[in-house]
DOVEXSE-470682 format. One record per residue (C-alpha): residue number from 1; residue in three letters; chain; y, z, x. Coordinates in Angstrom, 3 decimals, decimal comma. Layout:
   pos   code   unit          y          z          x
   NUM    ALA      A          Y          Z          X
...
END
This chain:
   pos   code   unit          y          z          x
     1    UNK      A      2,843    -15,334    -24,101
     2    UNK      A      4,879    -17,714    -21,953
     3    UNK      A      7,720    -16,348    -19,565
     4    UNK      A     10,774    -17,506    -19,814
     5    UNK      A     12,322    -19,685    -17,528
     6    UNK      A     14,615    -18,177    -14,235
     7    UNK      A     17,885    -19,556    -14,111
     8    UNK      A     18,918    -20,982    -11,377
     9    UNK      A     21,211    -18,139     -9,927
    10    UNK      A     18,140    -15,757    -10,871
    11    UNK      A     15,894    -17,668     -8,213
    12    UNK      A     18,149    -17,371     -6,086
    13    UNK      A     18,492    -14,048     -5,843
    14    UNK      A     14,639    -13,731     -6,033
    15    UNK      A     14,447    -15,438     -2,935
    16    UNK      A     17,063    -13,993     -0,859
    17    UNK      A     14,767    -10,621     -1,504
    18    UNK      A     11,688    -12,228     -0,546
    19    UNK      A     13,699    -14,171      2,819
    20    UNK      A     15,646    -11,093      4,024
    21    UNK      A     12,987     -8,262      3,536
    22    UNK      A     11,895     -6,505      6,561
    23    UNK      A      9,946     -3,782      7,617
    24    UNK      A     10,382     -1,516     11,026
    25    UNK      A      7,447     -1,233     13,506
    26    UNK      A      9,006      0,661     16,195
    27    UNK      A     12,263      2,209     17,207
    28    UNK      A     13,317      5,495     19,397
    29    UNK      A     13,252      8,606     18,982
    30    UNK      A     13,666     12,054     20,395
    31    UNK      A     10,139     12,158     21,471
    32    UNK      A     10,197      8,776     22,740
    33    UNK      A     13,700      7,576     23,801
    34    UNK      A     12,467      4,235     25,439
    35    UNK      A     10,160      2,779     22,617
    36    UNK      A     11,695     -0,362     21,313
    37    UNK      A     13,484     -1,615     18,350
    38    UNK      A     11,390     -3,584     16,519
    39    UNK      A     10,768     -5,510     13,300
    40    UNK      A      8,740     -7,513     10,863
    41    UNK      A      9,880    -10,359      9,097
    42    UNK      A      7,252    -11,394      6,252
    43    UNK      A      8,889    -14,523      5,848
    44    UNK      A      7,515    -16,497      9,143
    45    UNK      A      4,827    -13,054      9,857
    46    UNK      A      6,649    -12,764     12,941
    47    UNK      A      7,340     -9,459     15,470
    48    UNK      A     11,277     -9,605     16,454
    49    UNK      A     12,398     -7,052     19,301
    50    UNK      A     15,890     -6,280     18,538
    51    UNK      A     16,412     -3,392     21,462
    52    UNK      A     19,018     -4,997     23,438
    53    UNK      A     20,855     -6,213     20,184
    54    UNK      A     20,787     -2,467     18,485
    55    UNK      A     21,766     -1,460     22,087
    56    UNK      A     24,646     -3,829     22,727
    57    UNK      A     25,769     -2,898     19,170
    58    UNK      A     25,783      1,323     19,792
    59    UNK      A     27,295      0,645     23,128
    60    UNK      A     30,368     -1,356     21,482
    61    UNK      A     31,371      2,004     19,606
    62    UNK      A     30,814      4,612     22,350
    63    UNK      A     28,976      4,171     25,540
    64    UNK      A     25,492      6,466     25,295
    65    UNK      A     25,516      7,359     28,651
    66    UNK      A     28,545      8,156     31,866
    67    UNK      A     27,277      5,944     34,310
    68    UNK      A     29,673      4,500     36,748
    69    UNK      A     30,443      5,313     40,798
    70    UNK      A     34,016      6,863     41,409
    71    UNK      A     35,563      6,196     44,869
    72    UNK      A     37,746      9,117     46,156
    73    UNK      A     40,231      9,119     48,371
    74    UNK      A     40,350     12,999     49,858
    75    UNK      A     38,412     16,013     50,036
    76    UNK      A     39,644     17,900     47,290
    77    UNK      A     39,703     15,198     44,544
    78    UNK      A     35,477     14,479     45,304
    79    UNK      A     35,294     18,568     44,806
    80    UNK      A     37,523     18,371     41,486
    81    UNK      A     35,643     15,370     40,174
    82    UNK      A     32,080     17,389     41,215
    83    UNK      A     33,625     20,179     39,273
    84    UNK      A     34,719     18,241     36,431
    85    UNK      A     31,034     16,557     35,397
    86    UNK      A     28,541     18,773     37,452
    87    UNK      A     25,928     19,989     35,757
    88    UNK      A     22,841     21,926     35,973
    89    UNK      A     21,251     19,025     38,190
    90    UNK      A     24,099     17,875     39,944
    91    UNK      A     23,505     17,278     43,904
    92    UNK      A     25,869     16,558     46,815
    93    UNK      A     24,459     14,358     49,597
    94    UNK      A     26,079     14,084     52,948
    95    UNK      A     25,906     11,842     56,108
    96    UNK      A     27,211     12,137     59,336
    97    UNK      A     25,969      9,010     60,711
    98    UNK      A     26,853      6,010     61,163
    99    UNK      A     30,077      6,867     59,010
   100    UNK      A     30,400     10,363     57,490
   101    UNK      A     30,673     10,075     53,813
   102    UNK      A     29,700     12,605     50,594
   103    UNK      A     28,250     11,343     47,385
   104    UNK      A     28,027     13,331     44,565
   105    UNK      A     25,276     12,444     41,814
   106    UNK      A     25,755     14,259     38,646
   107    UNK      A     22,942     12,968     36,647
   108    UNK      A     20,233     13,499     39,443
   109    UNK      A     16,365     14,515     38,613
   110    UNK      A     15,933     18,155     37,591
   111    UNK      A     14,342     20,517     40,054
   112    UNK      A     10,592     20,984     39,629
   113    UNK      A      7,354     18,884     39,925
   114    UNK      A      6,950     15,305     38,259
   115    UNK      A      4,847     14,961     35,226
   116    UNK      A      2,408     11,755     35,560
   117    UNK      A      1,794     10,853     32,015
   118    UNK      A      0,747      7,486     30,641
   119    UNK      A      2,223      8,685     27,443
   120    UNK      A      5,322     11,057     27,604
   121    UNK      A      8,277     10,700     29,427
   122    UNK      A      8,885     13,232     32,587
   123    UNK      A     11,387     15,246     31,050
   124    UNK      A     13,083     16,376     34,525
   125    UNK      A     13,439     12,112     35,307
   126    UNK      A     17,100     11,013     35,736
   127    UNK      A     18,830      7,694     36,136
   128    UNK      A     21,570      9,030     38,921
   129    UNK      A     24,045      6,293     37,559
   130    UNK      A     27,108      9,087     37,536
   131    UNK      A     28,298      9,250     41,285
   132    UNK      A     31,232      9,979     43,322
   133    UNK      A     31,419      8,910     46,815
   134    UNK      A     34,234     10,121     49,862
   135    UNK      A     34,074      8,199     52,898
   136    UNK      A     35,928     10,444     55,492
   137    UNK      A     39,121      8,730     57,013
   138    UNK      A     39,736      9,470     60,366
   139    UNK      A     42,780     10,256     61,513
   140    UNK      A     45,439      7,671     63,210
   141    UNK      A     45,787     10,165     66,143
   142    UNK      A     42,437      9,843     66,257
   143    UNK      A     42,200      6,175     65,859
   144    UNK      A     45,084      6,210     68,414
   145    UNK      A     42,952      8,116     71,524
   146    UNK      A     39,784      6,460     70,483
   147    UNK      A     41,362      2,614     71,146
   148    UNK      A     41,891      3,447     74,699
   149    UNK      A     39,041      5,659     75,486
   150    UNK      A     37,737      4,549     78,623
   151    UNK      A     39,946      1,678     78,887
   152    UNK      A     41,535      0,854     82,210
   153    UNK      A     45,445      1,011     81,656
   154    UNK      A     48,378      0,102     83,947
   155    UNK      A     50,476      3,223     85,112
   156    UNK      A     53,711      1,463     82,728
   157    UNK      A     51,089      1,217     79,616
   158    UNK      A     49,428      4,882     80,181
   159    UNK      A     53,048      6,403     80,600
   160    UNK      A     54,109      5,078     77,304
   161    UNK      A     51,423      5,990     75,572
   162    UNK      A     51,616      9,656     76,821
   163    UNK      A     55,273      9,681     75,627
   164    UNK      A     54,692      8,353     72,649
   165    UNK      A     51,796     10,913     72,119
   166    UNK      A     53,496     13,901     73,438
   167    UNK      A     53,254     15,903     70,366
   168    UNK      A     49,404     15,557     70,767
   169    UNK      A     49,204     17,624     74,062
   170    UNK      A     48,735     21,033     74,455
   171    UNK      A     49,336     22,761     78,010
   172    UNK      A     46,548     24,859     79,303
   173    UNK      A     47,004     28,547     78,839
   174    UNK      A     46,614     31,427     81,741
   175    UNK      A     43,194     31,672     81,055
   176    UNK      A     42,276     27,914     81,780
   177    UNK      A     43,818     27,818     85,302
   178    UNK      A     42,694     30,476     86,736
   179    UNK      A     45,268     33,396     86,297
   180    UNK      A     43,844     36,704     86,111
   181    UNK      A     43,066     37,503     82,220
   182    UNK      A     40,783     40,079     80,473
   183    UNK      A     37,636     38,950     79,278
   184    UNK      A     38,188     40,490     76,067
   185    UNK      A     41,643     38,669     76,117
   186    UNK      A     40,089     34,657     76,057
   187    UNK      A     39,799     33,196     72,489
   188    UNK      A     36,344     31,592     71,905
   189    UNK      A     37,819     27,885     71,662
   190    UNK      A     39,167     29,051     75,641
   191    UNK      A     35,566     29,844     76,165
   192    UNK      A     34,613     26,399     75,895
   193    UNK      A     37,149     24,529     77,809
   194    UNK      A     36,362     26,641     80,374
   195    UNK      A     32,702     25,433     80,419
   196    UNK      A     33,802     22,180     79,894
   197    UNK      A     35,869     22,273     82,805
   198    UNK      A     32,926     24,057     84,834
   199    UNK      A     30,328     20,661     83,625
   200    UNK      A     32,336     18,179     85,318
   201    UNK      A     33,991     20,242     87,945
   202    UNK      A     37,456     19,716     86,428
   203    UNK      A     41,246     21,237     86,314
   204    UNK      A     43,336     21,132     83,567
   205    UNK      A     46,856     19,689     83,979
   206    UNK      A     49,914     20,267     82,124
   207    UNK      A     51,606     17,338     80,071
   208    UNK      A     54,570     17,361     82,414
   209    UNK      A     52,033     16,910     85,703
   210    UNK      A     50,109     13,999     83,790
   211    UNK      A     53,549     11,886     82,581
   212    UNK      A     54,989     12,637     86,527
   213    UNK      A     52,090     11,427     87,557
   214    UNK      A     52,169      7,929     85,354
   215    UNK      A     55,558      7,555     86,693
   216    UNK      A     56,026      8,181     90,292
   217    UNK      A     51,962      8,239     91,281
   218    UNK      A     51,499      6,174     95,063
   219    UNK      A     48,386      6,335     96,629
   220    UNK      A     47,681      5,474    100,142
   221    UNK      A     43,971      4,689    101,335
   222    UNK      A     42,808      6,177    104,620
   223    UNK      A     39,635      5,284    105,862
   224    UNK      A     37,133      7,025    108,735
   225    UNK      A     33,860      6,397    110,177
   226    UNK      A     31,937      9,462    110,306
   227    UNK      A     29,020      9,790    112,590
   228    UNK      A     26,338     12,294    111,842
   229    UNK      A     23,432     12,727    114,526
   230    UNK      A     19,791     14,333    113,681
   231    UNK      A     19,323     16,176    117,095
   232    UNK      A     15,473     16,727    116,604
   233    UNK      A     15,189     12,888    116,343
   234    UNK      A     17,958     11,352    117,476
   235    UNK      A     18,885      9,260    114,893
   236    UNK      A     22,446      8,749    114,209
   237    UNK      A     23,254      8,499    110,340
   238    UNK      A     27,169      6,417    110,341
   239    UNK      A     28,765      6,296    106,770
   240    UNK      A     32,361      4,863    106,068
   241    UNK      A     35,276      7,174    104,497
   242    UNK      A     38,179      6,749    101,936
   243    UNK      A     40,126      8,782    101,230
   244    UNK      A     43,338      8,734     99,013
   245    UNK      A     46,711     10,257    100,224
   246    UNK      A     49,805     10,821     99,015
   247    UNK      A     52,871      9,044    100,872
   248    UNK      A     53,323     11,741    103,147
   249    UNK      A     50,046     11,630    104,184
   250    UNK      A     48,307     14,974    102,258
   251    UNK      A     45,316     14,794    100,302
   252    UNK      A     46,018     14,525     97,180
   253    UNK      A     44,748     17,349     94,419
   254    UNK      A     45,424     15,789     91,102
   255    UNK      A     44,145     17,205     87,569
   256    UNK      A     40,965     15,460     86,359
   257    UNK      A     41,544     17,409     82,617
   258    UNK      A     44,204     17,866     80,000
   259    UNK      A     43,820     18,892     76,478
   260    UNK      A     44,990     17,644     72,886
   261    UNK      A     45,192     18,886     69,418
   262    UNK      A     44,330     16,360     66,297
   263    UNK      A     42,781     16,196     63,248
   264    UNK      A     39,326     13,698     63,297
   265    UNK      A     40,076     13,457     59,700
   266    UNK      A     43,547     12,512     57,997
   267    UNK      A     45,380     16,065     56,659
   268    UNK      A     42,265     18,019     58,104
   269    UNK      A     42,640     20,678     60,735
   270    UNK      A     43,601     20,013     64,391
   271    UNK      A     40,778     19,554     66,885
   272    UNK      A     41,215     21,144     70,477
   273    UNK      A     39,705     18,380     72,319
   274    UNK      A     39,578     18,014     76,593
   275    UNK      A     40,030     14,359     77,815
   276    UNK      A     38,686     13,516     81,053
   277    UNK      A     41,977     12,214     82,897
   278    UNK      A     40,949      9,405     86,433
   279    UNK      A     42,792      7,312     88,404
   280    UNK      A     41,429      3,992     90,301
   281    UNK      A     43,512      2,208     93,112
   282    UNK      A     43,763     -1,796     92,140
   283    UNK      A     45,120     -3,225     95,332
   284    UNK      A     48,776     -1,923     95,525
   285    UNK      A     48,661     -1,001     91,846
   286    UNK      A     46,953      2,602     89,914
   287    UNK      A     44,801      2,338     86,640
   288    UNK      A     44,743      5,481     84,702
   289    UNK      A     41,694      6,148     82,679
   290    UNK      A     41,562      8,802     80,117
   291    UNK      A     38,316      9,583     78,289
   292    UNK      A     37,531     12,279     75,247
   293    UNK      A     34,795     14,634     76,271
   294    UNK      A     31,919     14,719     73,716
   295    UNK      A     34,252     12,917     70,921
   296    UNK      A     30,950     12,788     68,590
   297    UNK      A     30,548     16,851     68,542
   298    UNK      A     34,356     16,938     67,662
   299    UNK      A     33,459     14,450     64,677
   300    UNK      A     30,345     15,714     63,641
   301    UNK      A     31,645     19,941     63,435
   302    UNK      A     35,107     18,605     61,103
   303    UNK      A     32,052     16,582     58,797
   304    UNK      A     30,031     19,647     58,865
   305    UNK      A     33,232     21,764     58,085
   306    UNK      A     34,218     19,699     55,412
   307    UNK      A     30,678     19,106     53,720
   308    UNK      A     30,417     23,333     53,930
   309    UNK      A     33,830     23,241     51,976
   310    UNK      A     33,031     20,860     49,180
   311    UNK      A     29,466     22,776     48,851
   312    UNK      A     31,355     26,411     48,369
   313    UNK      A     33,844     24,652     46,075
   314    UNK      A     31,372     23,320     43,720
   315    UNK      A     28,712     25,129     43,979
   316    UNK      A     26,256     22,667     44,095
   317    UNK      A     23,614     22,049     46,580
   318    UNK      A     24,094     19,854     49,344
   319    UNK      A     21,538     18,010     51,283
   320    UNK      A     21,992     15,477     54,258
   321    UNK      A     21,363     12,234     53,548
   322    UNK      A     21,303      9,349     51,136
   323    UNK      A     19,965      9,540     47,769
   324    UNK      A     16,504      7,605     46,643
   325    UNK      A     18,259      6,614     42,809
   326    UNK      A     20,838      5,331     41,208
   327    UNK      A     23,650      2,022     42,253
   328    UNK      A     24,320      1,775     46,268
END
């Protein structure tokens, strides 16, 4: 019995069967998310890995996992976007140093020990690809005192900057000159002026002293040889004076401290902050130099401040320093 004969459309077909037939070796699954996609063609009896096709094609419709790194721009939007994705892994990581900055990583590796398998998958392992991050801006009044820290300034320049900065300055209370006060009276932040003041040997001025002073201040120098004589020995010890005096010849008695209130970090709290206040005579001219005392601690309590805030918002643990996974 003889067949009969294919027509030509029926080979066709025939063939297209025997072309496009496949057969799938591998693909993922819910006990093995990572194995690839792939399949055999009989047709040339080769292996093709189609993963990052199959990917690239589920990805087009809806991405299969939040990955991404938000930047915020305050305090309360990093603790609304922590609130808004957290989960039961979610971490906050902090740094003070050398910039203070918070990063929140939602997707970060579950809590417990890591399972070293050559065959499953550590089920607490996470990509920490979902972040936030909050660098902390400081402040312009504190960009503003920071610029001339230290720095030498004309008497003209210093008194400008005082007036400009007037709102800044807070005039020391009773208990910071002296004036007779109960002890159970003096606020803690009073406390530690007044050791401040004690460290460096210092006396607070009020903001009308310090802007009198960048306007009228004239210093003579008077100077003295002083002779002291060891009377066991004999020896005569001679050591050259200066002194500075006011025009009418007095010693002058000027305020080495004055204090300030601003935030370290734009719209945070104000800082109570002592600045070291000098003078130095350059030839007939003064140079003021002003100085904030400890300016790091100031910086480093409103980070700590704030990182305790976004922790009690969210909930979430925070640790200090930079996580180990995930984009930069």
């Amino acid at each position: 019995m003889t067949e009969t004969p294919k027509n030509i459309a029926e080979t066709i077909i025939d063939e297209l069967r025997r072309v496009g037939s496949y057969e799938i070796v591998s693909h993922a699954t819910s006990e093995q998310p990572l194995a690839p996609y792939i399949v055999s063609a009989p047709q040339d009896m080769q292996l093709h890995d189609l993963t990052d096709k199959v990917l690239a094609a589920a990805q087009s419709l809806k991405p299969i996992q939040r990955t991404g790194k938000a930047h915020l721009a305050d305090l309360d939007s990093l603790i609304e976007w922590t609130n808004r994705f957290k989960g039961a892994d979610t971490v906050i990581f902090g740094q003070i140093h050398p910039a203070p900055r918070l990063t929140t990583v939602i997707d970060y590796h579950g809590q417990g020990a890591p399972i070293n398998s050559p065959t499953d998958a550590d089920p607490l392992a996470n990509y920490g690809r979902h972040r936030a991050v909050y660098d902390f801006p400081v402040s312009e009044e504190w960009k503003r005192w920071t610029a001339i820290d230290g720095k030498a300034l004309d008497k003209d320049v210093f008194g400008e900057f005082i007036e400009a900065q007037a709102g800044d300055f807070l005039d020391p209370t009773p208990a910071l000159i002296g004036s007779t006060v109960k002890d159970d009276d003096i606020e803690a932040w009073e406390r530690r002026m007044i050791e401040v003041a004690a460290k460096i040997q210092g006396r607070f001025g009020q903001y009308s002293a310090i802007n009198l002073l960048s306007r009228e201040l004239k210093i003579h120098e008077v100077g003295h040889i002083e002779v002291k004589t060891n009377r066991d020995t004999g020896e005569a010890q001679v050591q050259f004076l200066t002194e500075h005096r006011s025009p009418d010849g007095t010693p002058l008695t000027l305020p080495n401290l004055f204090m300030i209130a601003i935030p370290v970090f734009e719209e945070g709290a104000l800082y109570r902050l002592a600045v070291r206040f000098r003078y130095r005579k350059a030839g007939s001219d003064v140079k003021f130099i002003v100085s904030i005392y400890n300016p790091d601690a100031a910086l480093r309590d409103a980070a700590r401040e704030a990182m305790a805030t976004a922790k009690e918002a969210t909930n979430v643990p925070l640790m200090m320093g930079i996580p180990e996974i995930g984009a930069a």
